[in-house]
C-alpha positions, 0 to 999 in steps of 0.5 A: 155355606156361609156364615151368620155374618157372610150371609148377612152381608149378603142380605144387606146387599141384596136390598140396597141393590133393590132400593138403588134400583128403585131410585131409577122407576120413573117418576121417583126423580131419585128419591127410593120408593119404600115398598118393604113393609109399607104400609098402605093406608089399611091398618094390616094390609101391607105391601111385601117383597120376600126372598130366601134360597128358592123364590123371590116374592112380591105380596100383598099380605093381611097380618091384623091380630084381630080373627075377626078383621082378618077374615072381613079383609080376606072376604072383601080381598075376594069379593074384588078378586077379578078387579084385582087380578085385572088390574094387576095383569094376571092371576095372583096367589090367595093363601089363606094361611100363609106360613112365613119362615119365622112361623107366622101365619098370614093372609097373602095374595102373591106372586112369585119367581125362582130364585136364590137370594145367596145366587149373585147371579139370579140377582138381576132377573130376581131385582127387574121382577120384584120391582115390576111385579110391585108396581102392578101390585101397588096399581091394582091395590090403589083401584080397590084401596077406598073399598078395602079401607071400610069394615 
């Protein structure tokens, strides 16, 4: 076990691999792309990476305080699923009620791998699959952005 500062330590090294790692996607001539809570343009609809001892997640995640826009954004989110699917490459994850560790519930649409965020050794697979998985992610949003922006 480690403790609350070991892990830490690890925390904070883990997302600066993945923004060093960024820095080197083509196209971003050094320059870190900032994906983690990103926003996109869509008031509550944000771009996401997760990690915790037993997955790595790349999500697209709907987290308004509004019910009511919350369930628009989830209908529209459906009604362009094959679109979305298509452009990202490959089925997603819908979870309509998504609970995260902290206890919130929010809308995702996801993917993910195993993985261990304490587990140096998975780091390599987790970091290629996080930042890949995010750039299709953030493609297949872009073809439906102008869509999703209307309620």
């Amino acid at each position: 076990m480690y403790s609350k500062e070991e892990a830490q330590q690890i925390r904070h090294e883990f997302w600066h691999k993945l923004e060093s790692k960024s820095r080197k996607v083509p196209g971003q001539n050094g320059k870190a792309i900032k994906w983690i809570g990103d926003k996109t343009g869509v008031k509550g609809l944000d771009l996401r990476f997760d990690v915790d001892r037993e997955k790595a997640i790349v999500a697209l995640e709907i987290n308004t305080n509004s019910e009511e826009k919350q369930n628009a954004m989830w209908e529209k989110m459906n009604n362009c699923k094959a679109l979305f699917e298509k452009n990202f490459g490959g089925p997603l994850v819908w979870e309509r009620n998504y609970e995260k560790a902290s206890g919130e519930k929010v809308i995702r649409i996801y993917v993910e791998t195993a993985g261990d965020l304490y587990n140096k050794d998975m780091w390599s697979d987790m970091l290629r699959f996080m930042i890949d998985n995010m750039i299709k992610l953030e493609k297949a949003f872009r073809e439906v952005q102008d869509y999703l922006i209307h309620f």
